[in-house]
TORKOL-4160 file (C-alpha; in steps of 0.2 Angstrom, whole numbers, padded with zeros to 4 digits, m for minus):
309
<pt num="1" X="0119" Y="0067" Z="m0042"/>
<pt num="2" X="0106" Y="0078" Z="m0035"/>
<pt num="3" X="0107" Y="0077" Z="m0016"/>
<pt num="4" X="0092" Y="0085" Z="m0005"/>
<pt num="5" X="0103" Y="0093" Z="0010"/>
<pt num="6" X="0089" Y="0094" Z="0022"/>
<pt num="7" X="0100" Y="0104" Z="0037"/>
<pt num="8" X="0108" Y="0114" Z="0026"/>
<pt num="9" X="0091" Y="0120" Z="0019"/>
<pt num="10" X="0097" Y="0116" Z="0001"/>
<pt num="11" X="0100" Y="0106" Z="m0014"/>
<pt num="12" X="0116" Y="0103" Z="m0022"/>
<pt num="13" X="0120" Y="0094" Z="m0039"/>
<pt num="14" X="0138" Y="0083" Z="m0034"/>
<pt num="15" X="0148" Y="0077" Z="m0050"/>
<pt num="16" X="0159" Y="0059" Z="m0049"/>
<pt num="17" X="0172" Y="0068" Z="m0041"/>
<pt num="18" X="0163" Y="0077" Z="m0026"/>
<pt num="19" X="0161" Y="0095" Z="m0035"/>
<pt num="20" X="0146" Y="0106" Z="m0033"/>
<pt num="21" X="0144" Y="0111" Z="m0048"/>
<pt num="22" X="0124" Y="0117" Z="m0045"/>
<pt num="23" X="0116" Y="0125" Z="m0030"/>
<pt num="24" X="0099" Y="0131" Z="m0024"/>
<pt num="25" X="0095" Y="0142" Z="m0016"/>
<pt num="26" X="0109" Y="0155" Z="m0022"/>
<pt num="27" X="0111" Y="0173" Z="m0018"/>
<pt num="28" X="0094" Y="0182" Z="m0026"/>
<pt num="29" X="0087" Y="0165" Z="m0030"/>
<pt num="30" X="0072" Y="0168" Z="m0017"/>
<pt num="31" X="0062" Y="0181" Z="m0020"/>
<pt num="32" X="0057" Y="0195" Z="m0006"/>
<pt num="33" X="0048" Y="0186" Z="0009"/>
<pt num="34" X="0051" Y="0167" Z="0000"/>
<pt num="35" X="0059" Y="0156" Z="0013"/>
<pt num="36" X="0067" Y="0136" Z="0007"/>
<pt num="37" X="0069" Y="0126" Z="0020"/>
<pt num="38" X="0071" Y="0107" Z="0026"/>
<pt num="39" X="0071" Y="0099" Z="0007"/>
<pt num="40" X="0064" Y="0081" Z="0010"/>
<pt num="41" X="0066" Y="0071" Z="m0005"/>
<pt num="42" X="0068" Y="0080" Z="m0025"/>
<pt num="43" X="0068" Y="0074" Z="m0042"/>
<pt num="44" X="0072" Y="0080" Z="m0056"/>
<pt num="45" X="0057" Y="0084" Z="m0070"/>
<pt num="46" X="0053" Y="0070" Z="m0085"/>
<pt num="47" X="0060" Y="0086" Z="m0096"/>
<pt num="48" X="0074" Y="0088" Z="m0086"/>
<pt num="49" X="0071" Y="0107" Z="m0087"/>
<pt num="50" X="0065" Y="0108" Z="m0067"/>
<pt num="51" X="0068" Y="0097" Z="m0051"/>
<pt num="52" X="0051" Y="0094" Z="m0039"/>
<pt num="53" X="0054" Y="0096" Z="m0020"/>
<pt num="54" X="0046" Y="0091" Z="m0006"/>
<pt num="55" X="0048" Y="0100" Z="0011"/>
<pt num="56" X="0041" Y="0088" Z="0023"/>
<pt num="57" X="0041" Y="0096" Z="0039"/>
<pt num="58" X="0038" Y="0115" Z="0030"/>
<pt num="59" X="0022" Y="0109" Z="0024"/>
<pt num="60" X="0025" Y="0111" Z="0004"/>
<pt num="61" X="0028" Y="0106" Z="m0013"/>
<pt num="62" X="0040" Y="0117" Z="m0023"/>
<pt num="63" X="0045" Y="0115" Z="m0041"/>
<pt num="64" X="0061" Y="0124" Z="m0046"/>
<pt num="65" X="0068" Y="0129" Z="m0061"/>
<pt num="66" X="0086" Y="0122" Z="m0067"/>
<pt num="67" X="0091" Y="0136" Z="m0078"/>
<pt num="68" X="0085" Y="0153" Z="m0068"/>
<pt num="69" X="0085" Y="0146" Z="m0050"/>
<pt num="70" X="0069" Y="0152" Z="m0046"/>
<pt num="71" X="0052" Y="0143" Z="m0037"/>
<pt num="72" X="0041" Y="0144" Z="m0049"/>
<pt num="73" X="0026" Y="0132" Z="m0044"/>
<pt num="74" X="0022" Y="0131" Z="m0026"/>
<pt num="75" X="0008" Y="0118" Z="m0019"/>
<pt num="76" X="0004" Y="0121" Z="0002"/>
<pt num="77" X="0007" Y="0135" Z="0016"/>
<pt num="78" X="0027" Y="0136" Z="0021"/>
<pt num="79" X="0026" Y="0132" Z="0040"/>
<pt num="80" X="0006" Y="0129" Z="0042"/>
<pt num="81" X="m0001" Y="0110" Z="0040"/>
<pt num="82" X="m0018" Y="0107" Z="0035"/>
<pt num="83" X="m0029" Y="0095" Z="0024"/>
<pt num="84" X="m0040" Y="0108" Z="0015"/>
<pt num="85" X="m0037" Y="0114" Z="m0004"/>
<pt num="86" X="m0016" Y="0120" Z="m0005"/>
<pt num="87" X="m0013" Y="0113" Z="0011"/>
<pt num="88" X="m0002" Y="0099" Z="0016"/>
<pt num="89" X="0004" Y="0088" Z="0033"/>
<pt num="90" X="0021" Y="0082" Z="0029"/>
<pt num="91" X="0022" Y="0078" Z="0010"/>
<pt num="92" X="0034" Y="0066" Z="0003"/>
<pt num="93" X="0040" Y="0060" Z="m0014"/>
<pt num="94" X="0032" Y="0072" Z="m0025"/>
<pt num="95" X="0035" Y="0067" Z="m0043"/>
<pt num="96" X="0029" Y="0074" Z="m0059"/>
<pt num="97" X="0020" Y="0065" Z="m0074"/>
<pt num="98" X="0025" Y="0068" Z="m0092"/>
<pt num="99" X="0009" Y="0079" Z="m0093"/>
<pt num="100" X="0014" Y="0089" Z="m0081"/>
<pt num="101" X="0002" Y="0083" Z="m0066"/>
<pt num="102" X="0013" Y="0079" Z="m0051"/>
<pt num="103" X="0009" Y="0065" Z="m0038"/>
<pt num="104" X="0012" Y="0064" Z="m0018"/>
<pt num="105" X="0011" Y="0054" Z="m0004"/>
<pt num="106" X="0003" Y="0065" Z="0009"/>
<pt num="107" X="0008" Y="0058" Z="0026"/>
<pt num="108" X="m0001" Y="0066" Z="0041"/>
<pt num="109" X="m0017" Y="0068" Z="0030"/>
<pt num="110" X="m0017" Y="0046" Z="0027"/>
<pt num="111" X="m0019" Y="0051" Z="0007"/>
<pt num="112" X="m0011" Y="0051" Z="m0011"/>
<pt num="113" X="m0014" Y="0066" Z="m0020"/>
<pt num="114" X="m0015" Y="0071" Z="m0039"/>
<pt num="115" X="m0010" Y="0090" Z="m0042"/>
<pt num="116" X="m0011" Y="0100" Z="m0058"/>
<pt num="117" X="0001" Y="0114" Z="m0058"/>
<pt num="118" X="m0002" Y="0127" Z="m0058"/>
<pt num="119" X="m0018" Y="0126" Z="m0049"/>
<pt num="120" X="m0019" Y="0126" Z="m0032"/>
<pt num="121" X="m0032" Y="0112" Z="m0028"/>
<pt num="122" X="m0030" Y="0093" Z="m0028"/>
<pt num="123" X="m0039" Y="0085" Z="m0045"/>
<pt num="124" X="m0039" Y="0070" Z="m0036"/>
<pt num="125" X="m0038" Y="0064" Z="m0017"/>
<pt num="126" X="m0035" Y="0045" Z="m0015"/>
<pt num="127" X="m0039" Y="0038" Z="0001"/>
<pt num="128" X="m0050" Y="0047" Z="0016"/>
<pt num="129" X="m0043" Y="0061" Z="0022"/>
<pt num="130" X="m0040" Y="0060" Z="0040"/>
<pt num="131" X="m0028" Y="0062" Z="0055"/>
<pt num="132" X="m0030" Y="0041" Z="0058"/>
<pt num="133" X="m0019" Y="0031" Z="0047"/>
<pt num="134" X="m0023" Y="0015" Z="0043"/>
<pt num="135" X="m0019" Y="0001" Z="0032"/>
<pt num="136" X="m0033" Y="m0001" Z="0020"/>
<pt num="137" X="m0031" Y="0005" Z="0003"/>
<pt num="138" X="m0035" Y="0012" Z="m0005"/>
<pt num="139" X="m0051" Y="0018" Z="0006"/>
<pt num="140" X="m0035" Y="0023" Z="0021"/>
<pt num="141" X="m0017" Y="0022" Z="0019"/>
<pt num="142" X="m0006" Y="0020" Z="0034"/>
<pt num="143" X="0004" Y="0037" Z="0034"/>
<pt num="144" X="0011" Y="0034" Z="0016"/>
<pt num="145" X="0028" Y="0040" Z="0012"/>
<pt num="146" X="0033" Y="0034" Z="m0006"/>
<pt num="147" X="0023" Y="0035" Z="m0020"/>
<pt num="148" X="0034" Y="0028" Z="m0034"/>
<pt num="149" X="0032" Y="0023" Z="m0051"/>
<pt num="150" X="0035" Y="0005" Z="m0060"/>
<pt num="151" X="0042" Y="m0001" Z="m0076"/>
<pt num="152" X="0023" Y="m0005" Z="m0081"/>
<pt num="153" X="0012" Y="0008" Z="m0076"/>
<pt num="154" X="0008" Y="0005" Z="m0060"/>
<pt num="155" X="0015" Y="0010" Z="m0045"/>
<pt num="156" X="0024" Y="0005" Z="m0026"/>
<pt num="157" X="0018" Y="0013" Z="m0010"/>
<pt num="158" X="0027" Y="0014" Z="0006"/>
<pt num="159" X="0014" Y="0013" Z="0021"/>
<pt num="160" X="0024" Y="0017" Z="0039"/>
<pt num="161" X="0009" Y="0011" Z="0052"/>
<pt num="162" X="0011" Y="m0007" Z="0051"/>
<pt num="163" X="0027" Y="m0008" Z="0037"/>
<pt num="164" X="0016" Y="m0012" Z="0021"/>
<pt num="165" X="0022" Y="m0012" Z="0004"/>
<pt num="166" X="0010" Y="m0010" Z="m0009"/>
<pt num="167" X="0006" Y="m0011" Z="m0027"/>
<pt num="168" X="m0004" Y="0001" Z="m0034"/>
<pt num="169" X="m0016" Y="0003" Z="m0050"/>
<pt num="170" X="m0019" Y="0022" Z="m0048"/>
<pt num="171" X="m0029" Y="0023" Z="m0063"/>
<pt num="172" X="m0043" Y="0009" Z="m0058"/>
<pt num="173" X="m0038" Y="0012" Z="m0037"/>
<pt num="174" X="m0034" Y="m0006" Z="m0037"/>
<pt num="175" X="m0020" Y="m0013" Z="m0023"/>
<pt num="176" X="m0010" Y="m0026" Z="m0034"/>
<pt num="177" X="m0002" Y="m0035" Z="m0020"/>
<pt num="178" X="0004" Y="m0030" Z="m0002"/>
<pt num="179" X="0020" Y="m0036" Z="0008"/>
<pt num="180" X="0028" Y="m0033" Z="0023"/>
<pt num="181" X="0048" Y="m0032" Z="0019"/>
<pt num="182" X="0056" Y="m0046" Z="0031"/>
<pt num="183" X="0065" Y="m0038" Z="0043"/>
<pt num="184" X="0062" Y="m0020" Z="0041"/>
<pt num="185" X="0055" Y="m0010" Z="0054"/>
<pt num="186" X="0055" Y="0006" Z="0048"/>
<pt num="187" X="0051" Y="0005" Z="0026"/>
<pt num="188" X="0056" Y="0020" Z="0015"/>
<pt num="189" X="0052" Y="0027" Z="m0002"/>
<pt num="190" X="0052" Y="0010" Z="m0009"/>
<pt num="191" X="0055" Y="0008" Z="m0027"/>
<pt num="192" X="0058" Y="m0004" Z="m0040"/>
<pt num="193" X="0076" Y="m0012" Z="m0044"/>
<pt num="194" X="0069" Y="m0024" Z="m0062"/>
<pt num="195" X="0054" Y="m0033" Z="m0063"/>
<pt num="196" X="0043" Y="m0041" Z="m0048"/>
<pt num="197" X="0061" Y="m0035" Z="m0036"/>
<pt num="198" X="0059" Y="m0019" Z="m0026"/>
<pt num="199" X="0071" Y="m0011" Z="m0015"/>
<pt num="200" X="0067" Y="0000" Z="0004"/>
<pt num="201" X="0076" Y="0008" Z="0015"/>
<pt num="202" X="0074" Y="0004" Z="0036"/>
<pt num="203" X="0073" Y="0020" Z="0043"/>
<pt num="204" X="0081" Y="0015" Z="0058"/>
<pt num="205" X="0096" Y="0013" Z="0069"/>
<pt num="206" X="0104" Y="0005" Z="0064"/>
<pt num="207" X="0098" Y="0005" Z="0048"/>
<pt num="208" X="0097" Y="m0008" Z="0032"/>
<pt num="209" X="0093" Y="m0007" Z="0015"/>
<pt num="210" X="0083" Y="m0024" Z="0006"/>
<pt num="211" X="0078" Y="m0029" Z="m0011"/>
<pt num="212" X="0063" Y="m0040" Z="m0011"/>
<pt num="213" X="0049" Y="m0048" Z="m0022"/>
<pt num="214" X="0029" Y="m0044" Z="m0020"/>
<pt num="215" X="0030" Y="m0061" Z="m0012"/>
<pt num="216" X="0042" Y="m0055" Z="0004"/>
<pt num="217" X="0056" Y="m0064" Z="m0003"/>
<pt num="218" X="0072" Y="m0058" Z="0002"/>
<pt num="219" X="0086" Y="m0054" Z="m0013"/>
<pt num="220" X="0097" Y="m0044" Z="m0003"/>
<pt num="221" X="0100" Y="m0036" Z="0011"/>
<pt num="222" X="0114" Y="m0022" Z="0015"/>
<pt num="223" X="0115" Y="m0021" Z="0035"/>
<pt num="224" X="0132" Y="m0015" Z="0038"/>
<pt num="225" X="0140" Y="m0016" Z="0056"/>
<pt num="226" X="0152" Y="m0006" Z="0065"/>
<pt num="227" X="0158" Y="0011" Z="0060"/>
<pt num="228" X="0148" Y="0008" Z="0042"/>
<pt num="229" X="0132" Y="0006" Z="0051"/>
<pt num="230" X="0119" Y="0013" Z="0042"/>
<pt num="231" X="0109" Y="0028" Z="0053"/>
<pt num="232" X="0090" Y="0031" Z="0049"/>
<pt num="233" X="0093" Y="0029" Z="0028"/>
<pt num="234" X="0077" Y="0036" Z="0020"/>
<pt num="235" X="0080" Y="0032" Z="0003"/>
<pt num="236" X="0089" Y="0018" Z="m0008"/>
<pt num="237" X="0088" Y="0019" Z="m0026"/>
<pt num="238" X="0099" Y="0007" Z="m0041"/>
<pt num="239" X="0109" Y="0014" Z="m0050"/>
<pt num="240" X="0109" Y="0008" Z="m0070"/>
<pt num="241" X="0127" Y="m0001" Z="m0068"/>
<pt num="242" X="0118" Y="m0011" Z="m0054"/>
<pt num="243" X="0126" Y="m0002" Z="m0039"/>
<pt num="244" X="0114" Y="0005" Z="m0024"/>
<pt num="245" X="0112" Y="0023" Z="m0020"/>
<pt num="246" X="0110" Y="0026" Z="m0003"/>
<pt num="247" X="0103" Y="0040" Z="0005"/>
<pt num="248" X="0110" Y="0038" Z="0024"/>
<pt num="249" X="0103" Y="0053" Z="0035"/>
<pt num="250" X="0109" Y="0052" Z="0051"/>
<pt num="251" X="0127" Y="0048" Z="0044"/>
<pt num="252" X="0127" Y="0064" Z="0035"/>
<pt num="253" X="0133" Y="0054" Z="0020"/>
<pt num="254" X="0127" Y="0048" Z="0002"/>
<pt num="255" X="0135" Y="0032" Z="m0002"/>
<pt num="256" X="0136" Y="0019" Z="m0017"/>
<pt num="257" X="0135" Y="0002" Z="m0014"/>
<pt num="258" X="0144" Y="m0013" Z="m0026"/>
<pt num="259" X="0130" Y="m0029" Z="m0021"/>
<pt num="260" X="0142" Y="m0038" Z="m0028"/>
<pt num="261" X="0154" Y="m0036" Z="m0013"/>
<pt num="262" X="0144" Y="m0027" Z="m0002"/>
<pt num="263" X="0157" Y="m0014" Z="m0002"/>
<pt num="264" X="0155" Y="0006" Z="m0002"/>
<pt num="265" X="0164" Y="0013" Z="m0020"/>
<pt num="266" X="0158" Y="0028" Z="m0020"/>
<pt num="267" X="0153" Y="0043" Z="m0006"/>
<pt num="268" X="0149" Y="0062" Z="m0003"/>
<pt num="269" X="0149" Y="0067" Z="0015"/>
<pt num="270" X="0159" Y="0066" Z="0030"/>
<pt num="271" X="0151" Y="0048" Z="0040"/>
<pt num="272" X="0143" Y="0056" Z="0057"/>
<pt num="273" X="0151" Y="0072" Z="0054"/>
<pt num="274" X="0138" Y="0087" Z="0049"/>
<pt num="275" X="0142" Y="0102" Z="0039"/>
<pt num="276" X="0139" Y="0114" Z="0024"/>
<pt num="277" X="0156" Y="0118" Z="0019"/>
<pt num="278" X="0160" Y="0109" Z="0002"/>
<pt num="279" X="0162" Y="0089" Z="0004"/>
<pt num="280" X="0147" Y="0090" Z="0018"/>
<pt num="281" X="0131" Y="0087" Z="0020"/>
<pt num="282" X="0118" Y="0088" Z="0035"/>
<pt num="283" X="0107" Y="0074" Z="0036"/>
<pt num="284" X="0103" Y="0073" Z="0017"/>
<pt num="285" X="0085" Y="0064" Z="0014"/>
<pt num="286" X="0084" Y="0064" Z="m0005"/>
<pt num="287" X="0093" Y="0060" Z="m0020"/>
<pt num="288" X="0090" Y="0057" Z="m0037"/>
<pt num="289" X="0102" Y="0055" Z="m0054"/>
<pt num="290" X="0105" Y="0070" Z="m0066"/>
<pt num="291" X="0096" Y="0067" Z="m0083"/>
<pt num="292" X="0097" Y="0058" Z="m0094"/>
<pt num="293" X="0096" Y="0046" Z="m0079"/>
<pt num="294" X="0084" Y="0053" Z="m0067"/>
<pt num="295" X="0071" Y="0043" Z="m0060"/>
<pt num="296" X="0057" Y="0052" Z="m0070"/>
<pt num="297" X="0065" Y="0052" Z="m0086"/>
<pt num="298" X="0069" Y="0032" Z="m0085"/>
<pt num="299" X="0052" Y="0028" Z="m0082"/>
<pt num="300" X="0041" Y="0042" Z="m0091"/>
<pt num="301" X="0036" Y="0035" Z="m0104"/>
<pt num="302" X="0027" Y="0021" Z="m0092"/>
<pt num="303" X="0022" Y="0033" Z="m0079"/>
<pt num="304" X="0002" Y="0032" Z="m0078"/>
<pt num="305" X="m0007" Y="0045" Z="m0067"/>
<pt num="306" X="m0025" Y="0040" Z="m0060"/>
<pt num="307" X="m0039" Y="0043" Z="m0071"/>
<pt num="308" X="m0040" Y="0062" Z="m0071"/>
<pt num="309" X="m0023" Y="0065" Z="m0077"/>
C-alpha cells in the first residue's frame, strides 16, 4: 500500500505486515534547493514505473520516479498559488493517462485541468477559472476535489460548495448525472465501487464513508461510533476482495474495512496518535494499492482524457 503521509512530508509504500519497505523522500533523493512537502493524495503510474503526487497546500504537482527516487516532472510554483500557466491553488487527485497526459482537480481556481508532461502549460482548462466556485459544470465547478476515473470512460467529480457528485464526459464536456450523497456533509475523492455504485468519504467529524448510486440511493454506509470514530477521512477506495480502504486523517490511521461486518481487519497507524517513527503516520491523506492493483493500472485501459489528449 502506498500511503501519502501528509505531516510527515512523505510517502511510504506499507506491506501486509506493516513494513516500510519504500520511502520518499530518502537521504539525497531531493536535489539542491528541492523542497517536498505536505503529499495530498498519490497514485501510482498506469506503468507502474512512477507514483503522481499532489501537494495541495504547497501549490504543485510532482511525478516521482520509483526506481531512482528522484522528481522528475514538476507542474506549479512550491509555496506560491496562482491560476496562470504552471500555476496551481490547491490541486488534488492528479492522475496520469496511459498517454502520458495527467488530469486534476484544481480546487481554489473552480477548474479541471489537462497537463502534458513535461510541458509546463495546461493543454486544456475545463471550467472558468475563477476564485468563485460554483455548481455548474462544466462552465464552473464548486471547488472540485476528485477527478476520478470510471470502468467506461467517463469520469466522477467530487464538488465541495454544495456536496455534488457528478458524472462527467470529459471528452464531449458533458455532466452525465449529478447527486448529492444522502447524509454527507463534507464529500471526498469520490470513486467508483462496480457499475452505477460509487463510494465517498465525509470529511467530517465525525466522519463517514457511503457507497451510493447516481440516483442518491444509499448501499452502504460505515459511520462508526465511539473510540472507531472516523476523523475527517478524505479518501475511501475498494479494495478487489470487496473490503474498504479507508484513508482516516485526523485519526492518523489507514484502515481496511470487511462491509460484511462492518468490522476493521486491517490497520497502519496508531488511532489519534501522530508520528513518524515506524507503525506511525501523521494525518495521511492519500492512498492507493501497489501495482498490479493500483488505481491507474485497473482502469487504464478505459481511462479517456478530454479531446486533446
Amino acid at each position: 500500500m502506498l500511503i501519502a503521509d501528509r505531516n510527515n512530508n512523505r510517502l511510504i509504500i506499507v506491506d501486509p505486515q506493516g513494513n516500510i519497505v519504500w520511502q520518499f523522500p530518502k537521504p539525497g533523493d531531493l536535489l539542491p534547493g528541492q523542497t517536498f512537502r505536505t503529499p495530498d493524495d498519490a497514485f501510482f503510474t498506469p506503468n507502474g514505473q512512477d507514483i503522481i503526487v499532489t501537494q495541495e497546500d504547497n501549490f504543485v504537482v510532482s511525478e516521482i520516479s520509483v526506481a531512482t527516487g528522484h522528481i522528475i516532472w514538476r507542474y506549479g510554483h512550491p509555496g506560491v498559488f496562482g491560476s496562470s500557466p504552471n500555476y496551481l491553488n490547491n490541486p488534488d487527485d492528479a492522475m496520469m493517462l496511459p498517454n502520458g497526459d495527467v488530469v486534476l482537480a484544481d480546487i481554489r481556481n473552480c477548474r479541471i485541468l489537462l497537463l502534458r508532461p513535461p510541458s509546463h502549460s495546461p493543454v486544456e482548462v475545463i471550467g472558468q477559472t475563477t476564485q468563485s466556485c460554483l455548481h455548474t459544470p462544466p462552465t464552473r465547478w464548486g471547488s472540485p476535489n476528485g477527478v476520478f476515473p470510471l470502468s467506461d470512460g467517463n469520469w466522477v467529480v467530487t464538488e465541495i460548495d454544495g456536496d455534488w457528485v457528478d458524472g462527467f464526459n470529459l471528452r464531449t464536456n458533458q455532466v452525465l448525472w449529478s447527486t448529492n450523497p444522502p447524509g454527507v456533509l463534507y464529500p471526498s475523492d469520490t470513486n467508483q465501487v462496480r457499475g452505477n455504485v460509487f463510494i465517498t468519504a465525509d470529511y467530517s467529524i465525525p466522519g463517514q464513508v457511503v457507497e451510493f448510486t447516481s440516483t442518491g440511493q444509499v448501499v452502504w454506509r460505515y459511520a462508526p461510533t465511539g473510540a472507531q470514530a472516523l476523523a475527517q477521512p478524505s479518501l475511501a477506495m475498494s479494495l478487489p476482495n470487496g473490503d474498504v480502504m479507508v484513508n482516516d486523517d485526523w485519526n492518523h490511521r489507514v484502515i481496511v474495512v470487511d462491509p460484511k461486518t462492518n468490522q476493521i481487519v486491517w490497520q497502519y497507524g496508531h488511532t489519534g496518535v501522530p508520528g513518524a517513527a515506524p507503525g506511525y503516520l501523521y494525518k495521511p491523506d492519500g492512498v492507493d494499492l501497489v501495482p498490479p492493483y493500483s488505481l491507474t493500472i485497473l482502469h487504464r485501459n478505459a481511462m479517456l482524457g478530454p479531446a486533446g489528449s
